[in-house]
N, C-alpha and C positions, 0 to 999 in steps of 0.2 A: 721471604726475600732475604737474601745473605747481606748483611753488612759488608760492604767493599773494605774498609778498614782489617778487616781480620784476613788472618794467614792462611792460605789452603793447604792442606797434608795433599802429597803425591803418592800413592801407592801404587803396587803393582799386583799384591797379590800372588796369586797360582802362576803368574806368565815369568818368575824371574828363576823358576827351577826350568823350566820349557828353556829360555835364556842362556842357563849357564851349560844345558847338556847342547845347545846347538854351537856355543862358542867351542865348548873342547871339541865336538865331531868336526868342526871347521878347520881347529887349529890341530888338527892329528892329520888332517885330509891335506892342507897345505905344507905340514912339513915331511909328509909321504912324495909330495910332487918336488920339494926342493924349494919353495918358499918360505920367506920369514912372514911368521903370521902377524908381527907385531906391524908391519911395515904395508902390511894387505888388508890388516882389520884399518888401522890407520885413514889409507885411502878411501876406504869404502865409507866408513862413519862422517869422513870429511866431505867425501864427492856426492854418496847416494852411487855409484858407480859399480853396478854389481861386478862387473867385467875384473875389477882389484877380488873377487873371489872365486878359487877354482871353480871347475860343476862337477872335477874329480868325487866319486861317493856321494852326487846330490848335494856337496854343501856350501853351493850356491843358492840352490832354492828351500836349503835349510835355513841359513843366515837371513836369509830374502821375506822368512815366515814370520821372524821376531822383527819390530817396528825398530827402528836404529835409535830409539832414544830409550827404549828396554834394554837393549843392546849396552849402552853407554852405562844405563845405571846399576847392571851388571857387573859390568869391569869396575865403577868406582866402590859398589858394595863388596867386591873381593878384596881389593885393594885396602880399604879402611878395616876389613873386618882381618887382615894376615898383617896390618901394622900397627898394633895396639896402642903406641906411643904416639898415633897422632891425635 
């Protein structure tokens, strides 16, 4: 039985390379159509609203495949990992 006082580790594992090849197929596929990705990943992370992702090249049901909180800790692992000084 876990001690409730202690801290859980969140990992992801194998799913956050899966993660970061469907954010760039998404984000190639929406600025092929003439959308900002930033403005479309946005709505969809906030809504659950797949409809804020084209289905241009499947990457709807690419984006659709990774769970939105893999999703999220993707973008903030890039993020912290291209700004050394935080």
């Amino acid at each position: 039985m876990a001690n409730i006082e202690e801290t859980m580790m969140f990992k992801f594992g194998s799913e956050e390379n899966k993660a970061a090849k469907a954010i760039k197929e998404t984000c190639l596929a929406m600025r092929e159509k003439g959308y900002d990705p930033i403005n479309q990943f946005v709505g969809y992370l906030l809504s659950g609203d797949p409809a804020y992702i084209t289905s241009y090249k499947e990457a709807r049901s690419k984006i659709r495949s990774i769970e939105r909180d893999e999703l999220l800790a993707e973008l903030i692992k890039f993020y912290l990992e291209n700004n050394k000084e935080l």
